[in-house]
C-alpha positions as CSV (number, residue, x, y, z in Angstrom):
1,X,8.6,-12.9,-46.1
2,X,11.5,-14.4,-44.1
3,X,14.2,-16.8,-46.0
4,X,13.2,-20.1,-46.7
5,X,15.8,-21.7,-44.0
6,X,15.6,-24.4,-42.2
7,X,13.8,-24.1,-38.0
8,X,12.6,-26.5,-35.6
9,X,10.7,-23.8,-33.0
10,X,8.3,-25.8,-30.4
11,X,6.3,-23.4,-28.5
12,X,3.9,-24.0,-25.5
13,X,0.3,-21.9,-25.4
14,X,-1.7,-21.1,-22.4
15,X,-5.6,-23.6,-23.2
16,X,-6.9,-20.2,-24.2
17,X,-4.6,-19.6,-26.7
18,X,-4.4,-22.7,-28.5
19,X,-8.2,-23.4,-29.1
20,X,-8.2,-20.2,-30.4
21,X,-5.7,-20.9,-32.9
22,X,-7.0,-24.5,-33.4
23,X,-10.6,-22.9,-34.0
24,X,-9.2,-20.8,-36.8
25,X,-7.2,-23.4,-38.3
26,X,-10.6,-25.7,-38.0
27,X,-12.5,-22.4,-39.9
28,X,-9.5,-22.2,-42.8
29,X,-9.7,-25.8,-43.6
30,X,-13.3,-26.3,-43.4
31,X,-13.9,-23.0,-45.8
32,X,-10.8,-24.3,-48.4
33,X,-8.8,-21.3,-47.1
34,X,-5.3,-20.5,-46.5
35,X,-4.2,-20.1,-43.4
36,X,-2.2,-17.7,-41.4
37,X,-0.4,-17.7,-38.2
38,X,2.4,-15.9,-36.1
39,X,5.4,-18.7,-34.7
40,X,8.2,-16.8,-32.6
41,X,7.5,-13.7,-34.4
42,X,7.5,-15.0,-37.8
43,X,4.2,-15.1,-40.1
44,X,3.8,-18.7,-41.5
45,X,1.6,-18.6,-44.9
46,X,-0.3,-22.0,-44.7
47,X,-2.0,-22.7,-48.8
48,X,-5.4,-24.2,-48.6
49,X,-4.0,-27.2,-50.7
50,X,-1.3,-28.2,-47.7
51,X,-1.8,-31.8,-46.4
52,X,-2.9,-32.2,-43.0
53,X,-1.8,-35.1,-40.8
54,X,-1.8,-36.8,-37.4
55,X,1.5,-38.4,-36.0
56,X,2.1,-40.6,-32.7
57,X,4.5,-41.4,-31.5
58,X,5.4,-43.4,-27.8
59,X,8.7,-44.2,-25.9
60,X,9.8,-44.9,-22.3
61,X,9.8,-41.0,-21.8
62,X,5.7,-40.9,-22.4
63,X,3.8,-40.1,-25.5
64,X,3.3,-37.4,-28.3
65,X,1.0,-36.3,-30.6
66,X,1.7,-33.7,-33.4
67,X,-0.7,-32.2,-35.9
68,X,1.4,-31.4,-38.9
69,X,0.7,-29.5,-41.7
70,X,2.8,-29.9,-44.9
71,X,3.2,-28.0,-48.2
């Protein structure tokens, strides 16, 4: 598993790709499992006991929302 350093990676996914991923994430959390998912080329180990929340946020540029998991 890579170091624990810190990385702020944003990464934009094709409609296909991302309901894919959002489906599995859906499937982990509704079944209490972990979950597991490749960013940049690094595996991310997401416990089921990670808090899942929903931020806003809105400024001249236009709007944002970001589904955050935290653990």
């Amino acid at each position: 598993m890579a170091e624990n350093s810190e990385r702020d990676i944003e990464k934009v996914y094709a409609t296909k790709e991302i309901v894919a991923k959002l489906r599995r994430l859906a499937d982990s959390l509704e079944a209490g499992k972990a979950f597991e998912i490749q960013v940049a080329g690094e595996r991310i180990y997401i416990p089921a006991s990670a808090e899942f929340s929903i931020e806003h946020e809105r400024s001249d540029d236009g709007e944002e929302l970001e589904f955050q998991l935290k653990w």
